[in-house]
Each structure stands twice: as C-alpha cells, then as structure tokens.
N, CA and C atoms as an extended XYZ file, in Angstrom:
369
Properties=species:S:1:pos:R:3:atomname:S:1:resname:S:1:resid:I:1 pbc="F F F"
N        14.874        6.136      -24.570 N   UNK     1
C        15.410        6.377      -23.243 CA  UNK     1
C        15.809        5.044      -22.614 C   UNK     1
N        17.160        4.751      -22.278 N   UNK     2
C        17.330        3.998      -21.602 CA  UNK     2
C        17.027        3.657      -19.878 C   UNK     2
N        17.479        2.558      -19.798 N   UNK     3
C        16.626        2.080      -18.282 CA  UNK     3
C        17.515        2.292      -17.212 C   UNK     3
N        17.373        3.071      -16.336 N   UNK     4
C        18.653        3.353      -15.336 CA  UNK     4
C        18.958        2.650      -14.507 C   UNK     4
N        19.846        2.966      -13.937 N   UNK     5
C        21.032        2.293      -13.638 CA  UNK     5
C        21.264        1.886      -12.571 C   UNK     5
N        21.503        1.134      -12.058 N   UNK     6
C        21.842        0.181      -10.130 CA  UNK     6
C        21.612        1.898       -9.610 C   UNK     6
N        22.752        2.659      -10.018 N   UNK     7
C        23.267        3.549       -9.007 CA  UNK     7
C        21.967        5.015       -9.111 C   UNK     7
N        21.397        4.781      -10.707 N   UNK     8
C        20.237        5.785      -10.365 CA  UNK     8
C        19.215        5.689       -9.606 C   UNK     8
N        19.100        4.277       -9.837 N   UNK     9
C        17.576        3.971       -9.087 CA  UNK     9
C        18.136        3.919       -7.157 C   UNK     9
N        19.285        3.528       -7.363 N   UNK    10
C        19.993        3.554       -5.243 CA  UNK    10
C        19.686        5.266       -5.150 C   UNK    10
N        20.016        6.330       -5.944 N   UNK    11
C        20.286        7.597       -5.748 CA  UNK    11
C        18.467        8.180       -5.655 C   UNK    11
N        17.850        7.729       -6.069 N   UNK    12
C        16.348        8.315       -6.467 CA  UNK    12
C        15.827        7.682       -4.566 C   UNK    12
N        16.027        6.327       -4.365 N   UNK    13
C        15.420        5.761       -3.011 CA  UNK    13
C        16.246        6.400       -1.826 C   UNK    13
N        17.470        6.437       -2.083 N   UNK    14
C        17.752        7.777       -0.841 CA  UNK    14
C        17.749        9.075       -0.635 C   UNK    14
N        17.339        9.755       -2.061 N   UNK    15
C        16.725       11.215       -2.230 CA  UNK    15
C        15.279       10.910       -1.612 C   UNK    15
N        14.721       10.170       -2.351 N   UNK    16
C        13.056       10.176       -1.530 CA  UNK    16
C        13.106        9.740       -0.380 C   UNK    16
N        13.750        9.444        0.444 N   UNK    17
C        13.799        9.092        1.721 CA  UNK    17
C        14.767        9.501        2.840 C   UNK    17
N        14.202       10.550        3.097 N   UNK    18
C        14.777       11.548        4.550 CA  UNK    18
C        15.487       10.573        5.877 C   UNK    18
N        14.979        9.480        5.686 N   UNK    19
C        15.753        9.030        6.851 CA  UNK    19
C        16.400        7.898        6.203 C   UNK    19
N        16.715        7.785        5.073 N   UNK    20
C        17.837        6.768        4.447 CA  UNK    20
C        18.988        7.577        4.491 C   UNK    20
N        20.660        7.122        4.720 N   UNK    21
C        21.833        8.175        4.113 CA  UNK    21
C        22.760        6.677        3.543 C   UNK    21
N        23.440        7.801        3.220 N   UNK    22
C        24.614        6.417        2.386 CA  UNK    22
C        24.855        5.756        3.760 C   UNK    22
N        25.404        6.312        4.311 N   UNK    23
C        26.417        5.610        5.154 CA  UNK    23
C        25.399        4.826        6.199 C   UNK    23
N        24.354        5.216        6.592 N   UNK    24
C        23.179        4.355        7.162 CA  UNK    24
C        23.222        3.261        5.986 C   UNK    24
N        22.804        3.133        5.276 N   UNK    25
C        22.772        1.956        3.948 CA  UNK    25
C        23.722        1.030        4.298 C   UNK    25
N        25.129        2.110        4.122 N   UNK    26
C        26.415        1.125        4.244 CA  UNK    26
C        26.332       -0.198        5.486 C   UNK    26
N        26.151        0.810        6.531 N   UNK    27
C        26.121       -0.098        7.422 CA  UNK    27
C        25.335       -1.473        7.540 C   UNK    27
N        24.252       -0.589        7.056 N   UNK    28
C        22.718       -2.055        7.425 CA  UNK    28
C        23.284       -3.277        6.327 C   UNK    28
N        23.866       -3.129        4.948 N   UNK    29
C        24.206       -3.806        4.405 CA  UNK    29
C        25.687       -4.291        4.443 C   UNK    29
N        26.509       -3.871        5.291 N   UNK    30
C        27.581       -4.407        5.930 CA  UNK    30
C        28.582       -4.000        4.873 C   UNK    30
N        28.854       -3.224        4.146 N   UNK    31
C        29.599       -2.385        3.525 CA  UNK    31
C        30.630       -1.025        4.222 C   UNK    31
N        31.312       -0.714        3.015 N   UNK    32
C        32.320        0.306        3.351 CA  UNK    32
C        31.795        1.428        2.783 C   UNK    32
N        31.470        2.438        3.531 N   UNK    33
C        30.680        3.757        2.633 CA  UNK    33
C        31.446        4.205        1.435 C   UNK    33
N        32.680        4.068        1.730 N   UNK    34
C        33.021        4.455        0.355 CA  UNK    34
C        32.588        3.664       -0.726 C   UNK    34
N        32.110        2.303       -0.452 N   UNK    35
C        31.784        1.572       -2.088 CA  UNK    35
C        30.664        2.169       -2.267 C   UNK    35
N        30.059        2.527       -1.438 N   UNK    36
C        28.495        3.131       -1.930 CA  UNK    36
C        28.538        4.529       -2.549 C   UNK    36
N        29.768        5.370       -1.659 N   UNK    37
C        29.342        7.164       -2.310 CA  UNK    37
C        30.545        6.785       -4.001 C   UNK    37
N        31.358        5.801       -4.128 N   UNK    38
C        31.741        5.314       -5.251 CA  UNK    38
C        31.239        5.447       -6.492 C   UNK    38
N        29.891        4.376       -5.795 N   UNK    39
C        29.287        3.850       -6.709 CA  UNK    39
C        28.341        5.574       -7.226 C   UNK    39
N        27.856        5.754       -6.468 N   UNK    40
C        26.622        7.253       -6.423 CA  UNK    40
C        27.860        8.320       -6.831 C   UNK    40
N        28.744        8.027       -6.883 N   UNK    41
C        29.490        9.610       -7.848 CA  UNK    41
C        29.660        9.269       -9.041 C   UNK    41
N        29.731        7.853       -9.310 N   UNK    42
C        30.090        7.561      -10.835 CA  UNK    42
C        31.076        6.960      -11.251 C   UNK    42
N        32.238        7.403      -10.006 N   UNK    43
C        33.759        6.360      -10.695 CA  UNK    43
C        33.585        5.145      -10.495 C   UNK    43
N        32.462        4.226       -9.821 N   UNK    44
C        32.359        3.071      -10.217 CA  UNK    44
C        31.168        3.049      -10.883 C   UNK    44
N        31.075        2.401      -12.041 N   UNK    45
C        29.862        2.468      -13.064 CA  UNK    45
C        29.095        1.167      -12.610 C   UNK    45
N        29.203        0.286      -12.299 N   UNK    46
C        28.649       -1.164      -12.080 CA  UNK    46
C        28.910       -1.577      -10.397 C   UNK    46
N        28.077       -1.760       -9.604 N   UNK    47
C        28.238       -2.723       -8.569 CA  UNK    47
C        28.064       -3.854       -8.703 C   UNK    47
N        29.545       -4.743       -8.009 N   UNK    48
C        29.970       -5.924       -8.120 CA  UNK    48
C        28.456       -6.801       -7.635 C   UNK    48
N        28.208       -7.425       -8.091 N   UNK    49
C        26.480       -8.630       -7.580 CA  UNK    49
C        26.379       -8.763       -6.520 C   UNK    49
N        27.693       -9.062       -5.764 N   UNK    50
C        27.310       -8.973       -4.193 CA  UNK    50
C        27.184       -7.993       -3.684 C   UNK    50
N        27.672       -6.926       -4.269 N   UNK    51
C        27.654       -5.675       -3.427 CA  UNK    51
C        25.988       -5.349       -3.593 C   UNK    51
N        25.967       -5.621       -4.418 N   UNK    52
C        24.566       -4.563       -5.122 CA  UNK    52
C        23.149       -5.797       -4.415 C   UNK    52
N        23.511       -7.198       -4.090 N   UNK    53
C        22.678       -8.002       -3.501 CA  UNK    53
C        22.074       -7.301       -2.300 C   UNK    53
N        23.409       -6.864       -1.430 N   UNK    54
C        23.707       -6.678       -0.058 CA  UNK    54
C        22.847       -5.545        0.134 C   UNK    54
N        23.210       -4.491       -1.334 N   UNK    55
C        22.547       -2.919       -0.312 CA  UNK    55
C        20.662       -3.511       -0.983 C   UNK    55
N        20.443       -4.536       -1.805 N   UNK    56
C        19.112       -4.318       -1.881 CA  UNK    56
C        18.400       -5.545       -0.328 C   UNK    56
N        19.111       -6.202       -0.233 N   UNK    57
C        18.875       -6.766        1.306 CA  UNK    57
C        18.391       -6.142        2.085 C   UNK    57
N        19.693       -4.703        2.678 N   UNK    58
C        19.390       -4.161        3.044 CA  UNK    58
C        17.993       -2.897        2.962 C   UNK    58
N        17.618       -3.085        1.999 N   UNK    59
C        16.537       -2.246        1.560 CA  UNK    59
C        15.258       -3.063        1.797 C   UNK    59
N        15.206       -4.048        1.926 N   UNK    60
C        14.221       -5.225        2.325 CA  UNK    60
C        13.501       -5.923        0.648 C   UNK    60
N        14.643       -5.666       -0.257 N   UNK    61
C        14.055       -6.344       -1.633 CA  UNK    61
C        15.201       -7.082       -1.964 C   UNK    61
N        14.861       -7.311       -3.158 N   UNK    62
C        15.369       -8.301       -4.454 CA  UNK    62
C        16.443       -7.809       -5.386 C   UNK    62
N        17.733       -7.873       -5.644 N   UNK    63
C        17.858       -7.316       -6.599 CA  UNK    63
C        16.809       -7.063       -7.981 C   UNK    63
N        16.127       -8.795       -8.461 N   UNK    64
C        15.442       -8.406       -8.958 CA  UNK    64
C        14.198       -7.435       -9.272 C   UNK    64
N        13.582       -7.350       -7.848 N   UNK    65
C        12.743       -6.508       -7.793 CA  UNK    65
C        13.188       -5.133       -8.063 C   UNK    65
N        14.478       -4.753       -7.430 N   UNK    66
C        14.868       -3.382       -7.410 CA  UNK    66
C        15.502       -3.067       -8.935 C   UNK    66
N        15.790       -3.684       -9.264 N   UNK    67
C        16.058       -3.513      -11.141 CA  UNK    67
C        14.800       -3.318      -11.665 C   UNK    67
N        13.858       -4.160      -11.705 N   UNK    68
C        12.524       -3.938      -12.556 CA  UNK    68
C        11.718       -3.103      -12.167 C   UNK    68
N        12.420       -2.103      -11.273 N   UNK    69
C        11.589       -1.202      -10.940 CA  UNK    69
C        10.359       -1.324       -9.935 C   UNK    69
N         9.706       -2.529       -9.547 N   UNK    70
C         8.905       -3.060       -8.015 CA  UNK    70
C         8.972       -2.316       -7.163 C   UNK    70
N        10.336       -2.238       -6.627 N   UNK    71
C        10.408       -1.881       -5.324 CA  UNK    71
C        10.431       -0.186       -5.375 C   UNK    71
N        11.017        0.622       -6.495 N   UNK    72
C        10.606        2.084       -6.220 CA  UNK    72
C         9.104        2.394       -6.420 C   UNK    72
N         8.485        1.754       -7.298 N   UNK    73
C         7.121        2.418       -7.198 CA  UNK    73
C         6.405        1.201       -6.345 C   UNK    73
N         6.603        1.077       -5.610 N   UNK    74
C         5.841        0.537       -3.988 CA  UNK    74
C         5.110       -0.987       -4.862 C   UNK    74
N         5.281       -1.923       -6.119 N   UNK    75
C         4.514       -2.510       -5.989 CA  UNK    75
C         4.792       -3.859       -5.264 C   UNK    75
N         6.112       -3.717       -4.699 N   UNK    76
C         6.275       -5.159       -3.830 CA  UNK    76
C         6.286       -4.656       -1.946 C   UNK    76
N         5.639       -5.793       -1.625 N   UNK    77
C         5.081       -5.182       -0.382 CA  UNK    77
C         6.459       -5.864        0.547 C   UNK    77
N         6.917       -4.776        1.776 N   UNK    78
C         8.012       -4.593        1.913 CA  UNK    78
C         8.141       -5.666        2.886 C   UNK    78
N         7.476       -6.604        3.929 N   UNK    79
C         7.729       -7.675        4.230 CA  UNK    79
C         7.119       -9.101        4.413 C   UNK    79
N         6.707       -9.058        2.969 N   UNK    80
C         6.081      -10.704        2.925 CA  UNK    80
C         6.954      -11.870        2.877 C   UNK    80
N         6.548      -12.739        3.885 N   UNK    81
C         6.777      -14.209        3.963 CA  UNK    81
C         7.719      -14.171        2.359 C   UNK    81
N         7.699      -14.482        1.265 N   UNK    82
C         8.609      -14.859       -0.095 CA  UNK    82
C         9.644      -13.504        0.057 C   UNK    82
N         9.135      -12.277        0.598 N   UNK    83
C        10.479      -11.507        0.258 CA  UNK    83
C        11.384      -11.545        1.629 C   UNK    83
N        11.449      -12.071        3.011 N   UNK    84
C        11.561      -12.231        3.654 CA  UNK    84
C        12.614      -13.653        3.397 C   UNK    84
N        12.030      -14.336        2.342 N   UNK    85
C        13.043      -15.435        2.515 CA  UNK    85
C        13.911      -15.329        1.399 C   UNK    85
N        13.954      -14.712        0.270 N   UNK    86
C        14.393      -14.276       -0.654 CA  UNK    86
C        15.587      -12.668       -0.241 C   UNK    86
N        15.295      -12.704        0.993 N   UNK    87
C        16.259      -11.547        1.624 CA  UNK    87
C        17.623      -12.518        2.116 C   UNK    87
N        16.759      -13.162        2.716 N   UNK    88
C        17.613      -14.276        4.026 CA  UNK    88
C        18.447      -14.660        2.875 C   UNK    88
N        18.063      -15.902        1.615 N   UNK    89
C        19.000      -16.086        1.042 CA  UNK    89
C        19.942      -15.558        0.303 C   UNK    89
N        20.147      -14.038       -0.096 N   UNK    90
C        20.833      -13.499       -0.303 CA  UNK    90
C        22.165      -12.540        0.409 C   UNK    90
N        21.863      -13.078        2.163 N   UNK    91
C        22.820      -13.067        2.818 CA  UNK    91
C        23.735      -14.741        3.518 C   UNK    91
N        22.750      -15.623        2.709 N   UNK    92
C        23.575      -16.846        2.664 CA  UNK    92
C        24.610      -17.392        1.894 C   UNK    92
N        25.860      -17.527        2.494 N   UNK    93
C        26.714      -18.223        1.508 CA  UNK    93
C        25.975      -19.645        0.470 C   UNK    93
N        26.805      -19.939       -0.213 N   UNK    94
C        26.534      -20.915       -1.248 CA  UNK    94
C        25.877      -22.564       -0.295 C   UNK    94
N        27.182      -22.673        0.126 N   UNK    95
C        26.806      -23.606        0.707 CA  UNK    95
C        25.644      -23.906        1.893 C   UNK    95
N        25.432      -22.614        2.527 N   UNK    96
C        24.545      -22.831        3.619 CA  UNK    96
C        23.055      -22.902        2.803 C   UNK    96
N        22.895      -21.908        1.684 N   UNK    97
C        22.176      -22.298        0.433 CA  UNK    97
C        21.151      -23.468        0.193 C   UNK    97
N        22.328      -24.606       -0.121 N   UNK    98
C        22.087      -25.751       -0.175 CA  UNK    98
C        21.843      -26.477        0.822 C   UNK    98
N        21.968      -26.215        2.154 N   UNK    99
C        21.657      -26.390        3.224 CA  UNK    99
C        19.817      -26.272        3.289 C   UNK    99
N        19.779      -25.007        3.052 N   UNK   100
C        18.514      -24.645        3.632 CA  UNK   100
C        17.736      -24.836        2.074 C   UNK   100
N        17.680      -25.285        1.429 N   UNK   101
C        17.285      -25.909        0.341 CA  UNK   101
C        16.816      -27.090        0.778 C   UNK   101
N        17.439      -27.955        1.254 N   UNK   102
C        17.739      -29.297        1.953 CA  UNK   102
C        16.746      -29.264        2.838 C   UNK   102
N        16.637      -28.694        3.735 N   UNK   103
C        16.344      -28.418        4.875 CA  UNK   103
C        14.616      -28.431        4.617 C   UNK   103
N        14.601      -27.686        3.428 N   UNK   104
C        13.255      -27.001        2.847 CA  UNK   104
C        11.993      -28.306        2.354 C   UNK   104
N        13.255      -29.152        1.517 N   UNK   105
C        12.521      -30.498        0.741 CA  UNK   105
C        12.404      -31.091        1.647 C   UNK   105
N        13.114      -31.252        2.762 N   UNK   106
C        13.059      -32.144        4.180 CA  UNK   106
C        11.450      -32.626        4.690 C   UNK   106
N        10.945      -30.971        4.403 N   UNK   107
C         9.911      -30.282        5.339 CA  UNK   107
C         8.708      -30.759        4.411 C   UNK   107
N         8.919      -30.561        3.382 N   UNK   108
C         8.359      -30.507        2.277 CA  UNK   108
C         7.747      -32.190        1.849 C   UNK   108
N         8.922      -32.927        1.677 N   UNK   109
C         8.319      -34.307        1.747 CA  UNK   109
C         8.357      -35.137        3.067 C   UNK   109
N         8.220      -34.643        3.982 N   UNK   110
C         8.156      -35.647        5.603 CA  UNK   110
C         6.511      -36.076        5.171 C   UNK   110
N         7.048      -37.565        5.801 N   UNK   111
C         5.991      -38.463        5.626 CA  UNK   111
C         4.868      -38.143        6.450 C   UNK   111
N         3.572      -38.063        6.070 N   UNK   112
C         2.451      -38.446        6.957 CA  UNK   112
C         2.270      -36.715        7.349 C   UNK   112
N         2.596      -35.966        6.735 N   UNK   113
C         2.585      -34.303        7.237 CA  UNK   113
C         1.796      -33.481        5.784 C   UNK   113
N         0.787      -33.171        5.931 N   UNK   114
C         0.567      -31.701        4.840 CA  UNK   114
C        -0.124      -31.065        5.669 C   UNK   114
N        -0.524      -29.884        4.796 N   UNK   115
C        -0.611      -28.706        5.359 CA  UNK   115
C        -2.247      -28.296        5.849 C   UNK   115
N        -2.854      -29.373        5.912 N   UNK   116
C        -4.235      -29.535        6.621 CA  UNK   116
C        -4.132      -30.493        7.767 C   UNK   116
N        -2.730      -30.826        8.046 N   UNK   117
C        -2.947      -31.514        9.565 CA  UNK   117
C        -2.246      -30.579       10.287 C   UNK   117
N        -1.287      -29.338        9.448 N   UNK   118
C        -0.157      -28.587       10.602 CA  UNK   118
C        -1.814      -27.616       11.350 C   UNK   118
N        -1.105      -27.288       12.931 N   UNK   119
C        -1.855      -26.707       13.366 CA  UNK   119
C        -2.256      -25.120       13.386 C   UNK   119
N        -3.224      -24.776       13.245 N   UNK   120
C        -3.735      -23.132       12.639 CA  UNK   120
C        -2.211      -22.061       12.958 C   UNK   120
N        -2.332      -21.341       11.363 N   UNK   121
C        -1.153      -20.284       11.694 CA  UNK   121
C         0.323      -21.305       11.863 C   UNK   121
N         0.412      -22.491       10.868 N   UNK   122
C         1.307      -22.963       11.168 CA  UNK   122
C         1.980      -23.275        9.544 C   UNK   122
N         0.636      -22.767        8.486 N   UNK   123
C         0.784      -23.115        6.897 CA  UNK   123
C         1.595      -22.469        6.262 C   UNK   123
C-alpha cells in the first residue's frame, strides 16, 4: 500500500473537521479556492511547494510534519514555540529568511548574554 497523497491526507483533515471547509482553508492560507477544490478533485495531482507550504501554515504545521503523517494523528502539538517559528518561516520570502537567520545568530552570539542572566520567562 502506498503512502497518500498531499491531497488525501488535506481531504481526510477537512472531512474530520466540521469546522474546516475548502474555501475557509483557502483563505487562511491566502489562496484561490479553486487551487484547493483542484487539487481535492484530482485534476491537479501534485501541489506546487508553495502552495502546499501555505495550506499546511495555514493548518498550524510543517509540510514536513503533515507528510509524515504527525500532524493527522495528533502527534505534533499544535502550537509550540519550534512549530510556531517553523510556521512563520514558511510565510517568509527568501530573503527576509536570511534576515531573520541573521537576526537569530545576532541574538545568539551577543557578547556578555546567555541564558542564565536573561530574566525569568525570557529563555
């Protein structure tokens, strides 16, 4: 048995979920409903990476997660700190990317700072 597909596993999370619809999806992920009921009828077999980034964004995961199956059987928890930032960057262009990469090592090596002098609830 093979491993299904972007569009089975999108079709299984808005069957189990009464208050998901395509076109709710569409929106939250800033899409055109038609790429989505497209994709969920079949005449498009593959969503383009961004597309398919966008609607798992919108779902509050990973593509990766949502391919390996994580995110339908509940084992990634729906808003931790890493998936939270792993959302964010997948609505960042390339360059802003590298920005906040930048931004990150900035934080990361500032002199005279770790994470037993930041103050409580600040780690």
């Amino acid at each position: 048995m093979s491993e299904p597909t972007f569009a089975e596993r999108l079709q299984r999370v808005i069957d189990s979920d009464p208050n998901l619809t395509v076109a709710g999806l569409a929106v939250k992920a800033g899409l055109d409903n038609s790429a989505l009921r497209s994709l969920l009828s079949g005449r498009v077999k593959n969503p383009r990476l961004d597309t398919a980034i966008k609607v798992c964004a919108a779902l509050g995961t990973t593509l990766e997660d949502f391919m390996s199956g994580a995110y339908e059987a509940g084992r990634v928890p729906a808003d931790t700190e890493a998936q939270r930032i792993r959302s964010l960057l997948s609505q960042l262009s390339p360059r802003e990317r590298r920005l906040l990469i930048t931004y990150g090592e900035g934080l990361r090596d500032a002199h005279g700072i770790d994470s037993e002098e930041l103050p409580e609830g600040d780690e």
